[in-house]
N, C-alpha and C positions, 0 to 999 in steps of 0.2 A: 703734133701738128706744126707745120712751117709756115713761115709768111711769107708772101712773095709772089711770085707769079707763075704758081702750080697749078698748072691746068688740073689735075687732079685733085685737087684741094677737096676737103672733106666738110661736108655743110654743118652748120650745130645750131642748135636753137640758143636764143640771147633771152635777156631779162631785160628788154628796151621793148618801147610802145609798143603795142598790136605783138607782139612776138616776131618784131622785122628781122630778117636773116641779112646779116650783117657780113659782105664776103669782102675779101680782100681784092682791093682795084688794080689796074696795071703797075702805079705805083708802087705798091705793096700795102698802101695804107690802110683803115678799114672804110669801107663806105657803103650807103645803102641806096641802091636805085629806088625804093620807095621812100625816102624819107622828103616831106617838102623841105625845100627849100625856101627858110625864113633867114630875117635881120635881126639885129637887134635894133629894139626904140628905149627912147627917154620917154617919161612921164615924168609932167612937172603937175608934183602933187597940190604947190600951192594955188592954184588953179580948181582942186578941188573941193566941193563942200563939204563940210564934217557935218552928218546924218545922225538925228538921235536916234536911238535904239525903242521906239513904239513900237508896240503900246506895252515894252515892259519894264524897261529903266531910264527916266530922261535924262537922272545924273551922267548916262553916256553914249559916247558918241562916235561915229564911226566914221573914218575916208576910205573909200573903196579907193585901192592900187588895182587889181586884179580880181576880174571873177569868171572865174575858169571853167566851162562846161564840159571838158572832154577830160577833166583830172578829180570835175567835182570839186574843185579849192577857190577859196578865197584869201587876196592878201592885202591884209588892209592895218591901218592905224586905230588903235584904240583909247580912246581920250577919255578918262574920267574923273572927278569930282573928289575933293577929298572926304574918304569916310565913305564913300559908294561901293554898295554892292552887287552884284547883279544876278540875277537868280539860278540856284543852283542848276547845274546843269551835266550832260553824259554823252561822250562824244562816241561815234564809231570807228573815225580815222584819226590819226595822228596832228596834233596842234603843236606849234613853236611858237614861242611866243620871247620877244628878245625886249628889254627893260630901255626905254630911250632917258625916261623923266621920271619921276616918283620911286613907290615902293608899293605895294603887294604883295598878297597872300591868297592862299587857299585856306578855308576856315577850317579845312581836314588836314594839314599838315601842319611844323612847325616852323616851317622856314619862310623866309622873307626874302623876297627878289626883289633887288633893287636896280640904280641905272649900268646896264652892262651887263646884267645877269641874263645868260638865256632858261629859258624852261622848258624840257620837254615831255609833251604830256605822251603817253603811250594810247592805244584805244584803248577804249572797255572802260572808261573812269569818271566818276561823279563826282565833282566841286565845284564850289561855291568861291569866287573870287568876290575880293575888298582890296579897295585903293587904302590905305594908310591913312588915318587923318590927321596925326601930327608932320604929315611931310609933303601935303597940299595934293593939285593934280598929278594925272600919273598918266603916260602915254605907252603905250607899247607898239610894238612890229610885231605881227601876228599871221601866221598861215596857217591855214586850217583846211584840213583834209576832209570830206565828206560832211554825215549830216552832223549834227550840234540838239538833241534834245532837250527843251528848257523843262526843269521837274518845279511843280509849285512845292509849298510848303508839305502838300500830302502827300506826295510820290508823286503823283498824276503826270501825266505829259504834256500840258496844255500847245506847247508846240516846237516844229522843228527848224530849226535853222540852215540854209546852208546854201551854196550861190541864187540857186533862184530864187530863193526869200531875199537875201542882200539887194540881186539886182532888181526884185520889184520896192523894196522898201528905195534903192536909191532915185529909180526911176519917179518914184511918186512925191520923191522930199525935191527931184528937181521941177517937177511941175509946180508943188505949189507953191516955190522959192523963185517959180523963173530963171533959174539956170538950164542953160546947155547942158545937156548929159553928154560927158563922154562915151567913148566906147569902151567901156572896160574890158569885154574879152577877144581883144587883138592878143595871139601869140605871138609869142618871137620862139 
């Protein structure tokens, strides 16, 4: 295939949103008549409230950056308590999770992420996260891909996580805090 301005040019399906067919413009460049056209923005996260996690762990806490309806993800700050654990859980999509402050584990592995460490969780996997507690709170940058299954102590699934739980848990922590909600799912 050539680039350029081949009227003949041959079409191929892409691995970008919706299956957009991505052609080569006058330019030569690639570009796509359907894709919108966004900016980017800042968020200024100190602005936002950090949200306990009810009704399942208050040791933590959460600032929604992003909560994404058309990716299904959430990207938000994780603040917790030293010696907090939060209850096991089993994700479908893929989780990152990047170490700001503290130290952390999974009670299934044997490693310890600390500040600078990223992690990446693969789907399909079940653990149980703990903040450290000889190294105080622990804050993480966290994206999380789809739903988030919390499992009680018995297996059970008592429930599921994932932007629309976030955005109604944050929408009801701003009402009865009296804060402004932002808009969290503005794309860029």
């Amino acid at each position: 295939m050539r680039l350029g301005n081949d009227a003949g040019m041959q079409k191929f399906p892409c691995h970008f949103p919706n299956n957009l067919l991505y052609l080569p413009a006058p330019n030569g460049r690639f570009a796509s008549a359907d894709l919108p056209r966004t900016s980017a923005f800042s968020l200024d996260d100190q602005s936002l409230p950090w949200v306990p996690f009810t009704p399942y762990c208050e040791a933590v806490e959460f600032k929604y950056l992003r909560l994404d309806p058309v990716r299904s993800e959430i990207v938000c700050f994780v603040r917790t308590s030293a010696g907090a654990r939060m209850p096991q859980r089993y994700h479908y999509g893929r989780i990152i999770t990047y170490t700001v402050e503290g130290s952390w584990k999974f009670l299934e592995y044997d490693w310890i992420a600390g500040p600078g460490s990223t992690v990446f969780e693969p789907p399909a996997l079940a653990h149980t996260f703990q903040t450290l507690e000889e190294k105080g709170q622990c804050i993480t940058l966290n994206i999380i891909s789809g739903d988030v299954i919390l499992l009680s102590a018995g297996g059970d699934a008592p429930a599921v996580e994932n932007w629309r739980s976030a955005m109604h848990r944050y929408l009801a922590y701003c009402e009865r805090a009296s804060v402004q909600p932002t808009d969290l799912t503005v794309s860029a």
